[in-house]
C-alpha positions in Angstrom: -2.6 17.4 -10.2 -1.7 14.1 -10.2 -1.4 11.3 -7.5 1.4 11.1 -5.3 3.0 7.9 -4.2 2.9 8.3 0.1 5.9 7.5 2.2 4.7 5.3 5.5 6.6 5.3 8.6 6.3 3.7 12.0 5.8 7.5 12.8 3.2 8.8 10.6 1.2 5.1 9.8 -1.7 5.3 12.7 -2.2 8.6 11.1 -2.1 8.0 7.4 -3.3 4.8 7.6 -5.3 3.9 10.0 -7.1 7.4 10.8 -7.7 7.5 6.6 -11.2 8.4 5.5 -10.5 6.8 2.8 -9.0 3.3 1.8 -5.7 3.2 1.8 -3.0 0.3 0.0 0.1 -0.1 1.7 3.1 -1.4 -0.6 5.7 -3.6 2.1 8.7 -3.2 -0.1 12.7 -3.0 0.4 15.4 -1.6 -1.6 17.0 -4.7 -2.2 13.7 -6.9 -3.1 13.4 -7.4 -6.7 9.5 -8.4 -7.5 8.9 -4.7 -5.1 10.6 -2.8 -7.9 8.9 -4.9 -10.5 5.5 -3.4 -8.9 6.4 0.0 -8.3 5.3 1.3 -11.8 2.1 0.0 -11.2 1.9 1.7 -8.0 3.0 4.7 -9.1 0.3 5.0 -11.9 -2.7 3.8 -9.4 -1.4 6.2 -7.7 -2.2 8.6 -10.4 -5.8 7.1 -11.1 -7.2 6.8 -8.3 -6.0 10.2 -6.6 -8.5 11.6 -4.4 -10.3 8.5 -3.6 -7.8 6.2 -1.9 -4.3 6.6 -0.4 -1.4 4.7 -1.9 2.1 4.5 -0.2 4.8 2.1 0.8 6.7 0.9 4.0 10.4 0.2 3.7 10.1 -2.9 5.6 14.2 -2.6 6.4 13.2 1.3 8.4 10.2 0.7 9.4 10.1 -2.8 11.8 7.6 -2.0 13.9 4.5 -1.8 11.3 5.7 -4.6 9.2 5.9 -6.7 12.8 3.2 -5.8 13.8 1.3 -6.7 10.6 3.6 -9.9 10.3 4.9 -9.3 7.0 7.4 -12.3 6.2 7.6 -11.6 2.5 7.9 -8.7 0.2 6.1 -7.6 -1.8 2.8 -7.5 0.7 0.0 -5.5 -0.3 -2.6 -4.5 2.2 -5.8 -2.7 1.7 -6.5 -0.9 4.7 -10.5 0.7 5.3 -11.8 2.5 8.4 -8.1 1.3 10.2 -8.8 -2.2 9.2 -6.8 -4.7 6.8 -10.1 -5.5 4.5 -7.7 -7.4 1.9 -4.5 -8.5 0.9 -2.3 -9.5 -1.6 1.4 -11.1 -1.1 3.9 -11.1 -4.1 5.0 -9.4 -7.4 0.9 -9.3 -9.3 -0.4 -7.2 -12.3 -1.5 -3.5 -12.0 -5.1 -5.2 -13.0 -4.9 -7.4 -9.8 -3.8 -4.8 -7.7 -6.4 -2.3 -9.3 -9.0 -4.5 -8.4 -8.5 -5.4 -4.6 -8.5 -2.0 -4.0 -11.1 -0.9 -6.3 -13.9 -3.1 -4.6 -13.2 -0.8 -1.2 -13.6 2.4 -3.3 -16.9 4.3 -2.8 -19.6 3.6 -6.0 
């Protein structure tokens, strides 16, 4: 079965996110943000490859203020890797699947 893209909410991020036994990439997007739906492919297929050892989703930054405040996200697209509840890297702006692949990647287990 392939990967499935997660939806992230203020509701459900502490447990999705931060409560994750495994890493986890959070895409900051909006509807209305160009370079976001540029990535999204790429997300969607990482997604696909790497399901069962990490947790991919996004955060629609205009639904969900409280997470993007509290992670001071000022521009979209921002790309967090999250481990053990913990922002371990980060990427801001439209980047290749390669790039993307390879921040999270270096948090998967060997």
């Amino acid at each position: 079965m392939a990967g499935k893209v997660v939806t992230f909410t203020d509701d459900n991020f502490n447990e999705l996110v931060l409560k994750s036994d495994k890493p986890v990439l959070v895409d900051f997007w909006a509807v209305w943000c160009g370079p976001c739906k540029a990535i999204a492919p790429s997300i969607e297929e990482l997604s696909d490859e790497l399901d069962g050892k990490a947790v991919i989703g996004k955060l629609d930054v205009d639904h969900n203020p409280e997470i993007s405040m509290k992670y001071g996200i000022m521009s979209i697209p921002t790309l967090l890797v999250f481990k053990n509840g913990e922002i371990v890297d980060k990427l801001v702006g439209s980047a290749p699947k390669a790039t993307i692949n390879s921040k999270l990647a270096a948090h998967l287990p060997a």
